[in-house]
N, C-alpha and C positions, 0 to 999 in steps of 0.2 A: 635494340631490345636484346638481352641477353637470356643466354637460356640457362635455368637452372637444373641441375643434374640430380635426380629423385635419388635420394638415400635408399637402400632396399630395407627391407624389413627384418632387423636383426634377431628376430623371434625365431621368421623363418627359416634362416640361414640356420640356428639350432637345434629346428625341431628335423633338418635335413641330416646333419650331423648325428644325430641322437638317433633317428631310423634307421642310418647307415650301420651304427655301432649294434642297432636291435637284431639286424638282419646277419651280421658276423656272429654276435652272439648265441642265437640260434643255430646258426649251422655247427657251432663250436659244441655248444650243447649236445646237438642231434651224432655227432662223430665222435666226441668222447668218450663213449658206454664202446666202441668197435675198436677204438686205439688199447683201453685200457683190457680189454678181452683177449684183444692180440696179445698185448706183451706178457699178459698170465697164461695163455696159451701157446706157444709163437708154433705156428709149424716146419715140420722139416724144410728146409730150403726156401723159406719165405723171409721175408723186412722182418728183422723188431724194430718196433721204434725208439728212438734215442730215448735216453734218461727226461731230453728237457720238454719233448713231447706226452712221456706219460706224466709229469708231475703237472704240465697246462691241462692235459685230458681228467687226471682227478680234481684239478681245480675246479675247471667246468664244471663236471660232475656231482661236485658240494657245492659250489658257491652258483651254480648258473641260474638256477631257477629264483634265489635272489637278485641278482642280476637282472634275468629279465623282467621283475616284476619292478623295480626301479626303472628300467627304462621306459617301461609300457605305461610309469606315472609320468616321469619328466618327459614324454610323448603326448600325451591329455593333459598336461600344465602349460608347455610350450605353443602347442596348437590352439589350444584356448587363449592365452596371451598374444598369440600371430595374427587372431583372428580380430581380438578387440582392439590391438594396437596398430591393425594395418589403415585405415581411417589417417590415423596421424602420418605415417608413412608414405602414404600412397596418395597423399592432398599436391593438389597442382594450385598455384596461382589462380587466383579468382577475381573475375572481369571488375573491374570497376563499378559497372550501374548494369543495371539490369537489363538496360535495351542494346548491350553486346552480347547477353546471349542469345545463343543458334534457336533456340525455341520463343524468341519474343519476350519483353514485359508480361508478369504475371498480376 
């Protein structure tokens, strides 16, 4: 008898992906408004931030809250899709006749 090796559920592996990117983005977000304050401000004897940090922080800063509202959809499309398709994914070989299953003939 050989055993067959369950394909995982490629839904899920996206919607892990997509939360990861939710979660950077977010904090990208939340730091951006402190980077770009710094370098309009800088104090005596403290970091400016490079050129390539304030142009990612005013990125953020304009495009993030688009950003995260496209993640937070392909998050609820992905998870709804992981959910309906995991059935197909998650199916094991099925007994023959009914009186190999663990619960008896129905």
């Amino acid at each position: 008898m050989s055993t067959r090796r369950k394909m995982p559920n490629v839904f899920y592996v996206l919607l892990m992906v997509v939360s990861t990117a939710f979660v950077f983005t977010c904090f990208c977000y939340l730091i951006a408004p402190t980077i770009v304050d710094t370098a309009a401000n800088p104090r005596p004897g403290g970091n400016v931030p490079s050129p390539g940090a304030i142009a990612a922080a005013r990125w953020f800063d304009d495009w993030g809250t688009t950003l995260l509202a496209g993640q937070v959809v392909a998050m609820i499309v992905l998870g709804s899709v992981a959910m309906l398709a995991d059935p197909w994914f998650s199916r094991e070989d099925q007994p023959a006749s009914d009186s190999a299953r663990p619960d008896g003939p129905r």
